[in-house]
LUMVEXSE-971787 format. One record per atom (N, C-alpha, C): y, x, z; residue number from 1. Coordinates in Angstrom, 1 decimal, padded with zeros to 4 digits. Each point is the difference from the previous one (the first is absolute). Example, Ala and Ser with C-alpha at 12.3 -4.5 7.8 and 13.67 -1.06 7.14 Angstrom:
-005.7 / 013.2 / 007.8 / 1
001.2 / -000.9 / 000.0 / 1
001.2 / 000.9 / 000.0 / 1
001.1 / -000.4 / -000.7 / 2
001.1 / 000.9 / 000.0 / 2
001.1 / -000.8 / 000.8 / 2
This chain:
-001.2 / 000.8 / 000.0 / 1
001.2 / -000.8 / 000.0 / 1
001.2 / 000.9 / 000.0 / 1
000.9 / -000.1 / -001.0 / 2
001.1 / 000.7 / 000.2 / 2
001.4 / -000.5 / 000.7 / 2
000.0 / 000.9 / 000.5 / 3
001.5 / -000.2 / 001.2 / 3
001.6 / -000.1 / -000.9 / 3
000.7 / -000.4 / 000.9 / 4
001.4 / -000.3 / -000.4 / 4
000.3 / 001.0 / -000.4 / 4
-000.2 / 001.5 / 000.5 / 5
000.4 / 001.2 / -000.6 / 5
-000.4 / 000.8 / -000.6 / 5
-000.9 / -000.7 / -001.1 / 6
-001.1 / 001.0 / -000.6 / 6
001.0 / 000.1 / -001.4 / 6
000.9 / -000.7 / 000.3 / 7
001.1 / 000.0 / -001.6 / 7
000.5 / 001.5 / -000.5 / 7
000.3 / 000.4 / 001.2 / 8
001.0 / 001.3 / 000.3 / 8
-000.6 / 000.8 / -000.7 / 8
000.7 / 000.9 / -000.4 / 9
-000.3 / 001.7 / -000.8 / 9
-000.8 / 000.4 / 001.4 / 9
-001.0 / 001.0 / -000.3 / 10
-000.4 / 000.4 / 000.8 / 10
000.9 / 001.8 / 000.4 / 10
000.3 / 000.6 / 001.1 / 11
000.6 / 000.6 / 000.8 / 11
-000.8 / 001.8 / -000.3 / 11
000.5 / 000.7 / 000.1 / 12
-000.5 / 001.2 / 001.0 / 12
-000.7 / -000.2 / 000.6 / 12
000.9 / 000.2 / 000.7 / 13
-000.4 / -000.3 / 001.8 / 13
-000.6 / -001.8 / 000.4 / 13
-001.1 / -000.1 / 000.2 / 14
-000.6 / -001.1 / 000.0 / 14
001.0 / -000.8 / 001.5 / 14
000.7 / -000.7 / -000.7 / 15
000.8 / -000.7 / 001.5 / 15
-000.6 / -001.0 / 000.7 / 15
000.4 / -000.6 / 000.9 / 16
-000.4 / -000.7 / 001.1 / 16
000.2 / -001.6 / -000.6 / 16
-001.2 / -000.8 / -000.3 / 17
000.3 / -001.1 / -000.1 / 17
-000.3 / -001.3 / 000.5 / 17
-000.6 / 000.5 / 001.1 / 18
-000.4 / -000.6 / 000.9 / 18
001.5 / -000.7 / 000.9 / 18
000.5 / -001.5 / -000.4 / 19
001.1 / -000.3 / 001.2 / 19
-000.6 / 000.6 / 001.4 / 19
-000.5 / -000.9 / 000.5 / 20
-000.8 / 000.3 / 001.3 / 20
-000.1 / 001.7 / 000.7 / 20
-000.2 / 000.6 / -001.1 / 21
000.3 / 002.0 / 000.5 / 21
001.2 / 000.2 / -000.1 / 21
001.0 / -000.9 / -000.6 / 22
001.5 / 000.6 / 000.1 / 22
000.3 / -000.5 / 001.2 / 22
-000.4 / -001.3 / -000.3 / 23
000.9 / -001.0 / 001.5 / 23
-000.4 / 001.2 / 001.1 / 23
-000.9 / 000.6 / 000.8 / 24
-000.8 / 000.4 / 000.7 / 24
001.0 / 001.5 / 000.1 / 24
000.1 / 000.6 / -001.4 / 25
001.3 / 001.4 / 000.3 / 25
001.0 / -000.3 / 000.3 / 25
000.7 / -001.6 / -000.3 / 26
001.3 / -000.4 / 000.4 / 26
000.2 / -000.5 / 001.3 / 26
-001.3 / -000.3 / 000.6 / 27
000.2 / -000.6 / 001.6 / 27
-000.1 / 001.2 / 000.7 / 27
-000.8 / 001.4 / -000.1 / 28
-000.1 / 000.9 / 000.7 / 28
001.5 / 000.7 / -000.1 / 28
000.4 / 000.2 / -001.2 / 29
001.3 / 000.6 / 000.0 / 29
001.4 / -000.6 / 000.8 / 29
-000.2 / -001.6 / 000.0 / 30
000.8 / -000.6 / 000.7 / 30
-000.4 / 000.1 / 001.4 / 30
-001.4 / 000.0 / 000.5 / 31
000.3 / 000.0 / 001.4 / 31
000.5 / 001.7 / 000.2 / 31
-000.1 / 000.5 / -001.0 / 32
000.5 / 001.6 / 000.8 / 32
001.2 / -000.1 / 000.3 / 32
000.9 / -001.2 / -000.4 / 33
001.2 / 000.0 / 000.2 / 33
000.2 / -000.8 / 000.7 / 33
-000.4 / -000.6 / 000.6 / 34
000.0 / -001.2 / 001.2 / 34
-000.2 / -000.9 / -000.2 / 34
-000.7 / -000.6 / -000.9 / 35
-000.1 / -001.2 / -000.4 / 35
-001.2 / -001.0 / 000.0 / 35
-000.1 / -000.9 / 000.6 / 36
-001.1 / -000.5 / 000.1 / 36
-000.3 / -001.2 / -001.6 / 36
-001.1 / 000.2 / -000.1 / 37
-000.3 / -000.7 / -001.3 / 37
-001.4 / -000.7 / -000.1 / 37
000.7 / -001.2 / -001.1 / 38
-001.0 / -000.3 / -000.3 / 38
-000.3 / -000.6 / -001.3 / 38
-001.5 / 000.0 / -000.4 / 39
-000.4 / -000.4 / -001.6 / 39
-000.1 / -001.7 / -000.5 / 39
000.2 / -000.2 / -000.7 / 40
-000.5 / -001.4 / -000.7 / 40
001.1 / -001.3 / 001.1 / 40
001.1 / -000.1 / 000.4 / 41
000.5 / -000.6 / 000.9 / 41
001.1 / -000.9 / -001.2 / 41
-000.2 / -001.1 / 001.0 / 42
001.2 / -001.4 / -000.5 / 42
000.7 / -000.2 / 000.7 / 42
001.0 / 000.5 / -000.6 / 43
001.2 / -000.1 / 000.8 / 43
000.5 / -001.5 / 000.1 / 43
-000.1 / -000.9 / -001.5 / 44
000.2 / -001.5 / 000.1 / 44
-001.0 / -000.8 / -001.2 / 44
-000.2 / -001.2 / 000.3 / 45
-001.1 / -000.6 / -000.9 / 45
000.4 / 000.4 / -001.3 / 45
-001.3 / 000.5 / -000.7 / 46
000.2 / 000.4 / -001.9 / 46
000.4 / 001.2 / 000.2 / 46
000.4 / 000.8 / 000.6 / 47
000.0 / 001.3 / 000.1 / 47
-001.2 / 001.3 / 000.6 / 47
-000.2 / 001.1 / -000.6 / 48
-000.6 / 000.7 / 000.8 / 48
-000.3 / 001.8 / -000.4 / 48
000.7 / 000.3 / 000.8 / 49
000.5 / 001.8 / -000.3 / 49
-001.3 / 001.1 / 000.2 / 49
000.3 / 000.3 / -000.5 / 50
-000.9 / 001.7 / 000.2 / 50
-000.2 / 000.4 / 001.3 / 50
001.2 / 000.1 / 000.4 / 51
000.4 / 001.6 / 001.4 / 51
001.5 / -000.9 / 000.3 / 51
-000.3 / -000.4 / 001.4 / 52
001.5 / -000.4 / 000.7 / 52
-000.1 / 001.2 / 001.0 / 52
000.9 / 000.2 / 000.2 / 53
000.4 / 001.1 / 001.2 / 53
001.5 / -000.2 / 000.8 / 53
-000.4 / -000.2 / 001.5 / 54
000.8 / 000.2 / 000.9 / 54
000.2 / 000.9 / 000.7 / 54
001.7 / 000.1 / -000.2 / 55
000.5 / 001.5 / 000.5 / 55
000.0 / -000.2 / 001.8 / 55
000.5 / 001.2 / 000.4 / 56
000.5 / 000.5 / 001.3 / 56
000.9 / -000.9 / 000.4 / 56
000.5 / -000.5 / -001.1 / 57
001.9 / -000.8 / 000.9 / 57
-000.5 / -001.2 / -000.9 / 57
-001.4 / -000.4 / -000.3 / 58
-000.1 / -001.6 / -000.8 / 58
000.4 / 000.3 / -001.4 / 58
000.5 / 000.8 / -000.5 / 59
000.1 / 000.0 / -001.3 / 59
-001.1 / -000.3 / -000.9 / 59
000.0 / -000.9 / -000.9 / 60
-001.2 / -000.8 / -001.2 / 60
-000.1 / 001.0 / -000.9 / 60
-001.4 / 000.6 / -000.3 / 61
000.2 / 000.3 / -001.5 / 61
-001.0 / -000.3 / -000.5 / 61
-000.2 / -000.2 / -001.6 / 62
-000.7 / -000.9 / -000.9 / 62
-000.4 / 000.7 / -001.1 / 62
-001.3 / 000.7 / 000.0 / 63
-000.5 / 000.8 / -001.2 / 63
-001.1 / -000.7 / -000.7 / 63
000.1 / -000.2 / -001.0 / 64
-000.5 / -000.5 / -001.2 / 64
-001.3 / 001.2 / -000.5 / 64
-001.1 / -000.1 / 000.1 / 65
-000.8 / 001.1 / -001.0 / 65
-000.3 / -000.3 / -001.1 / 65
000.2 / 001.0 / -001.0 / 66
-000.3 / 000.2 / -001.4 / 66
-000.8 / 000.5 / -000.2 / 66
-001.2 / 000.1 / -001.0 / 67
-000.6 / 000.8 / -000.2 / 67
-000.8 / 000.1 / -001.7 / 67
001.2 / -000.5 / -000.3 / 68
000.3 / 000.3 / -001.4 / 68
000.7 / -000.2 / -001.0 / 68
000.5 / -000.3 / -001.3 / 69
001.4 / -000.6 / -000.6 / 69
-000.4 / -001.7 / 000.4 / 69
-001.5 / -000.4 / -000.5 / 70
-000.6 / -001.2 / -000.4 / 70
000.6 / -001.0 / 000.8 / 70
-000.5 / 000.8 / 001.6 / 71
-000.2 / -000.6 / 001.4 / 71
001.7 / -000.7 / 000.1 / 71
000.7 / 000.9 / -000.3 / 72
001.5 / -000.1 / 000.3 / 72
000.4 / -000.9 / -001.1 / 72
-000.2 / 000.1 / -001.5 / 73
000.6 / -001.3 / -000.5 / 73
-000.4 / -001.1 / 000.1 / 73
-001.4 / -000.2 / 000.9 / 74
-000.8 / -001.2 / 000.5 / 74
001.1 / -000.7 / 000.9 / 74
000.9 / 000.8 / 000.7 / 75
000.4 / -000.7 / 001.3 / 75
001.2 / -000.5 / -000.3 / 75
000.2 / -001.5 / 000.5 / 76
001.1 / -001.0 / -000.5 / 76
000.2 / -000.6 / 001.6 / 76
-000.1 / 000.9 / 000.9 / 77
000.2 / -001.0 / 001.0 / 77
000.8 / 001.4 / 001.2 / 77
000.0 / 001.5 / -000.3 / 78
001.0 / 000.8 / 001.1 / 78
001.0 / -000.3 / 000.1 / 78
001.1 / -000.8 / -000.8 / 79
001.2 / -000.2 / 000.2 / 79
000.0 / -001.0 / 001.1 / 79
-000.8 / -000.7 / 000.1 / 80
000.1 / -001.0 / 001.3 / 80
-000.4 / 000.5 / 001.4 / 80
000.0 / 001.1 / -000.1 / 81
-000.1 / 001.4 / 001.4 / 81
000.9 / 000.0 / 000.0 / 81
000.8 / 000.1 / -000.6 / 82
001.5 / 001.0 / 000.7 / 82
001.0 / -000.6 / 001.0 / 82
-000.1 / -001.4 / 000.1 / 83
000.3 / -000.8 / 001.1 / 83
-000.3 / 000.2 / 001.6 / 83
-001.9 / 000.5 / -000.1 / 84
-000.5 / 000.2 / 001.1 / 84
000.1 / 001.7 / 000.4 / 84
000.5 / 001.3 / -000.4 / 85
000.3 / 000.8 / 000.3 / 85
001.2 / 000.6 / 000.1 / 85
000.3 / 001.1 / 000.8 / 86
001.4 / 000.9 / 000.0 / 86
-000.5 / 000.7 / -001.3 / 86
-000.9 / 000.8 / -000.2 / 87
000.0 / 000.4 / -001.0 / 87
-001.3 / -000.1 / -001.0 / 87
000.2 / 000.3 / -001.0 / 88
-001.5 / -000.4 / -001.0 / 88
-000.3 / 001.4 / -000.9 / 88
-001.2 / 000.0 / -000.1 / 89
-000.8 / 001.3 / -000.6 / 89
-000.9 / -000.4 / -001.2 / 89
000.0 / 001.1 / -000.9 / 90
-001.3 / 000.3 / -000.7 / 90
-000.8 / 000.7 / 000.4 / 90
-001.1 / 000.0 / -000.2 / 91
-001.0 / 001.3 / 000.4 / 91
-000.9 / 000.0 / -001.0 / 91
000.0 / 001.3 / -000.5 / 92
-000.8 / 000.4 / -001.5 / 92
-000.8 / 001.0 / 000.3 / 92
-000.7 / 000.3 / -000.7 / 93
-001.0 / 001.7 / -000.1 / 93
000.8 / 000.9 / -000.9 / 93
000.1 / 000.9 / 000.2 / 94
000.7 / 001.6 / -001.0 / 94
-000.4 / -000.9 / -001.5 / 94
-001.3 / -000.6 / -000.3 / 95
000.7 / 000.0 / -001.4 / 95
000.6 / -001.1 / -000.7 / 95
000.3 / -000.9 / 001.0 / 96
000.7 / -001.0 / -000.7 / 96
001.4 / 000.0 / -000.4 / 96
000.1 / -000.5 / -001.1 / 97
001.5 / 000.2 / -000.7 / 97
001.5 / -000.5 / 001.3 / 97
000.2 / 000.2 / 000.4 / 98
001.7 / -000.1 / 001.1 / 98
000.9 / -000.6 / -000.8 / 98
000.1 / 000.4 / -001.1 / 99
001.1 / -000.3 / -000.7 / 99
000.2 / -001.8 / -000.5 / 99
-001.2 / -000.1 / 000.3 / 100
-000.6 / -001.5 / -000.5 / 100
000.8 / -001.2 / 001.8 / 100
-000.2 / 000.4 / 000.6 / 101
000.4 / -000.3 / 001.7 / 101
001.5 / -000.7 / -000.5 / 101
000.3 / -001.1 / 000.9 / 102
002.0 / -000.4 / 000.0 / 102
000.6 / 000.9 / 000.8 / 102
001.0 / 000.2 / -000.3 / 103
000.8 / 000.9 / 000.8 / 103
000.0 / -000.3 / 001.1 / 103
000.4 / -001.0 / 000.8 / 104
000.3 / -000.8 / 001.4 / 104
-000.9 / 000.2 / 000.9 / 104
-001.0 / 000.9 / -000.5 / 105
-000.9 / -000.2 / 001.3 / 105
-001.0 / 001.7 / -000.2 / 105
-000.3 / 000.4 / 001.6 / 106
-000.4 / 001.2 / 000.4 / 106
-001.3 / -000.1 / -000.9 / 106
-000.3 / 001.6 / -000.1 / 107
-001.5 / 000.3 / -000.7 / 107
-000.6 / 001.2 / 000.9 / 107
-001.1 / -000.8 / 000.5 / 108
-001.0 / 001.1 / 001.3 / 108
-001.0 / 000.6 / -001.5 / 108
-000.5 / 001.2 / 000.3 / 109
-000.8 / 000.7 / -000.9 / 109
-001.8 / 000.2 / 001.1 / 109
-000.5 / -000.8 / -001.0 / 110
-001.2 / -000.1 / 001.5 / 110
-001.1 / 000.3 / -000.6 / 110
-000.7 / 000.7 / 000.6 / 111
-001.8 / 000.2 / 000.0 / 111
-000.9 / -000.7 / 001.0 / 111
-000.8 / 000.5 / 000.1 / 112
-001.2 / -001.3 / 000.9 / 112
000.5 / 001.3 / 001.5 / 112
000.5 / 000.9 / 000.0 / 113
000.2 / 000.7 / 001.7 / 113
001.2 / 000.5 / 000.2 / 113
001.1 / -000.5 / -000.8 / 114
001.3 / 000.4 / 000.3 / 114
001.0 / -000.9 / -001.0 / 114
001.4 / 000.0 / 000.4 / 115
001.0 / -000.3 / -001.4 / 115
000.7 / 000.8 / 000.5 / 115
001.4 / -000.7 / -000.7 / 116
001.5 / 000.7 / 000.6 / 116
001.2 / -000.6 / -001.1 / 116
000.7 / 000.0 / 000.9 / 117
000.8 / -000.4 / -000.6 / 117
000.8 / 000.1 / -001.4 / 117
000.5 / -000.5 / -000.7 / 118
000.5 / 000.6 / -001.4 / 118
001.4 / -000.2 / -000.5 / 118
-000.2 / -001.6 / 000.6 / 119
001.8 / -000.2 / 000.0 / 119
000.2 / -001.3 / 001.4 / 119
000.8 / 000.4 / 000.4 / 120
000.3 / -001.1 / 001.3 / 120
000.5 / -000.9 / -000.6 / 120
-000.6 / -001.5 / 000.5 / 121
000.2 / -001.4 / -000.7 / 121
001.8 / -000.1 / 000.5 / 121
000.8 / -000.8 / -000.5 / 122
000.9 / -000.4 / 000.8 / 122
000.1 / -001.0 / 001.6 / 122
000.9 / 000.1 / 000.7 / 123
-000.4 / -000.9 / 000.9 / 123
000.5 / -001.6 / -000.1 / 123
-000.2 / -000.9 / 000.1 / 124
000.4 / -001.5 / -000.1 / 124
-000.7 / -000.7 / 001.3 / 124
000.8 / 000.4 / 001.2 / 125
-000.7 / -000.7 / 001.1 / 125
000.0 / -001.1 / 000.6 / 125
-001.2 / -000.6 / 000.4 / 126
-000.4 / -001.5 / 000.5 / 126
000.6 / -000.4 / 000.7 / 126
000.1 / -001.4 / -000.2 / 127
001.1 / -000.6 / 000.9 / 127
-000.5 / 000.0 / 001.3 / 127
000.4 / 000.2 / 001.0 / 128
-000.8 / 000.0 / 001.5 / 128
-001.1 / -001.0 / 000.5 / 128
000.2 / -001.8 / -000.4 / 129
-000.6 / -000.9 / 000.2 / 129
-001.4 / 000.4 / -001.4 / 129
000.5 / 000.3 / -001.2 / 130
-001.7 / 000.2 / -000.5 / 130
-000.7 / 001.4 / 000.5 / 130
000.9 / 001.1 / 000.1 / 131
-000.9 / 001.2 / 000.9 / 131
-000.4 / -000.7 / 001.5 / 131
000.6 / 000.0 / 000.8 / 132
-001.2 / -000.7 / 001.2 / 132
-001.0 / -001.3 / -000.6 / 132
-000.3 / -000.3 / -001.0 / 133
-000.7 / -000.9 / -000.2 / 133
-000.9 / 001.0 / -001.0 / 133
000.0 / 000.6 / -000.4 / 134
-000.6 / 001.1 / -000.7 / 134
-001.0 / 000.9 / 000.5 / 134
000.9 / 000.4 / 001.1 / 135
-001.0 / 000.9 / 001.2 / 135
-000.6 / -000.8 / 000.4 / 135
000.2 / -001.5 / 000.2 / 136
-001.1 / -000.4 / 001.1 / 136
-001.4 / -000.4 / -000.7 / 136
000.1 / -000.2 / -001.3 / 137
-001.1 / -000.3 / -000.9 / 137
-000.4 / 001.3 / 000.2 / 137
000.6 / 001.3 / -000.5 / 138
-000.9 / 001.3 / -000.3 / 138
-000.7 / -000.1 / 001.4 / 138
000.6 / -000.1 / 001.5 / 139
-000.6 / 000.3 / 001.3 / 139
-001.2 / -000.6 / 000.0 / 139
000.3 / -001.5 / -000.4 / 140
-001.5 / -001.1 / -000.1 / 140
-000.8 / 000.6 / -000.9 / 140
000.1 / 000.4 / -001.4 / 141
-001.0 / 000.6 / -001.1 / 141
-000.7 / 001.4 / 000.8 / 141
000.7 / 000.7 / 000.8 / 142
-000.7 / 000.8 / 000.1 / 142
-000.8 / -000.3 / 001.2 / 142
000.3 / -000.7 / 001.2 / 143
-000.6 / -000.5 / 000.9 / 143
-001.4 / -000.7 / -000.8 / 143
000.0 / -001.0 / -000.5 / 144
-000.9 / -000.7 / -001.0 / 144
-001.1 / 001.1 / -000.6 / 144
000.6 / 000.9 / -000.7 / 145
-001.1 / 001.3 / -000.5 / 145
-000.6 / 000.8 / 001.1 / 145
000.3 / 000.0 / 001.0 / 146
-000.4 / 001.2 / 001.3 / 146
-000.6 / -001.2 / 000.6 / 146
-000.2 / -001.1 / 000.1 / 147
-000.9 / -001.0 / 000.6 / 147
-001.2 / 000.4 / -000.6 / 147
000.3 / -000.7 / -001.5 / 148
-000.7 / -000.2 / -001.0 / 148
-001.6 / 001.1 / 000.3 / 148
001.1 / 001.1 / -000.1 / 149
-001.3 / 001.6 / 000.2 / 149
-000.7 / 000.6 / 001.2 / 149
000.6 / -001.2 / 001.3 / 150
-000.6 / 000.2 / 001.0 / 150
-001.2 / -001.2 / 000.0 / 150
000.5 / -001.5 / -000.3 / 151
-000.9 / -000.7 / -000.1 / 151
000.5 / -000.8 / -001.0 / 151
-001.4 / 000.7 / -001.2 / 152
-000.2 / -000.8 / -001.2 / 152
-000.7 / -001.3 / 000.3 / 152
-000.3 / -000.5 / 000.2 / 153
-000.6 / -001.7 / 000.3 / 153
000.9 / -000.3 / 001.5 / 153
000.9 / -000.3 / 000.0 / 154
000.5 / -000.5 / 001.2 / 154
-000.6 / -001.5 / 000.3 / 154
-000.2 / -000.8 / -000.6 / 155
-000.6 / -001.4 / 000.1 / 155
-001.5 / 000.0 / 000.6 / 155
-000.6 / 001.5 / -000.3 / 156
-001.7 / -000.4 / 000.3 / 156
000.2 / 000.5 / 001.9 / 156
001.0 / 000.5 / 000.3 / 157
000.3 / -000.3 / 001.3 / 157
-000.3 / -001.2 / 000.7 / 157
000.7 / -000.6 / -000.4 / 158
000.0 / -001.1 / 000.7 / 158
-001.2 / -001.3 / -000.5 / 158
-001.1 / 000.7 / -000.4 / 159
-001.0 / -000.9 / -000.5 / 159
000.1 / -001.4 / -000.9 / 159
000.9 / 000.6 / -001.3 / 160
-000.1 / -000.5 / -000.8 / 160
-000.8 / 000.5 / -000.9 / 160
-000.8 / -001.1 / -000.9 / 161
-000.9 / 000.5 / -001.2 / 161
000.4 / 001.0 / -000.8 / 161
C-alpha cells in the first residue's frame, strides 16, 4: 500500500517520514526547554494538533508535523490553530522543502531524537479567558492519559463485564 509520501523525489539522505518519530524529536526537544507536551490533543471540537506545548509562564505553542510535501498540501484545517496558540510551528525533516511553509509561522527541523529550532514563529497571544480554559483541558488530557497507563480497564474494577 502506498503512503501519502511515496510521491516525493527520493533524497540522499533517507529522511524521516515517519510523523510519529518527528512528533517524538519535537516533544523531547521541547521538554529540554521546559515545556510540557503533548501529542494528538483537541484543543476544540473538529480540531486536533500534532504537539501542544505548555510553557513555564503558560505560554501555548502549536506544532503541526510534516512529513512530507504530500502530507502538508493535504492539510486544510492549520489555520484554524492559530486561535488556540501564542505561537504556531512547522516541524519537517532536513529534507523537506522550507521554502514551501507560509511565512507566519515557526519551522522546528526534527528527527525521531532531537529538533531545533529554525525560525521563531511570531507571537499572537491568548486572550486570558481562552488560555485558562486551554490549560485546564491540557491538565485533564494529560491526567486522563497517566490514568489511562496506570489502569487500562478502569471499569473491570468495579465488576463490570
Amino acid at each position: 500500500m502506498a503512503s501519502l509520501c511515496d510521491s516525493d523525489p527520493p533524497l540522499a539522505a533517507a529522511p524521516v517520514r515517519d510523523g510519529l518519530a518527528l512528533a517524538r524529536g519535537v516533544c523531547r526537544h521541547l521538554r529540554s526547554l521546559g515545556f510540557a507536551t503533548l501529542t494528538e490533543f483537541v484543543p476544540s471540537a473538529g480540531l486536533r494538533v500534532d504537539v501542544i506545548a505548555l510553557g513555564p509562564r503558560a505560554e501555548v505553542w502549536i506544532v503541526e508535523v510534516k512529513s512530507c510535501r504530500a502530507d502538508f498540501a493535504a492539510d486544510r484545517k492549520w489555520s484554524g490553530y492559530l486561535p488556540w496558540c501564542d505561537r504556531f510551528f512547522w516541524a519537517v525533516d532536513a529534507g523537506f522543502p522550507e521554502a514551501i511553509l507560509p511565512d507566519g509561522a515557526g519551522i522546528i527541523r526534527a528527527d525521531a531524537y532531537d529538533a531545533a529550532v529554525l525560525r521563531m514563529a511570531p507571537e499572537a497571544p491568548l486572550a486570558s479567558a481562552r488560555r485558562r480554559a486551554l490549560v485546564a483541558r491540557f491538565a485533564r488530557t494529560a491526567a486522563e492519559r497517566l490514568a489511562q497507563l496506570d489502569d487500562p480497564d478502569p471499569l473491570r474494577r468495579f465488576g463490570a463485564p
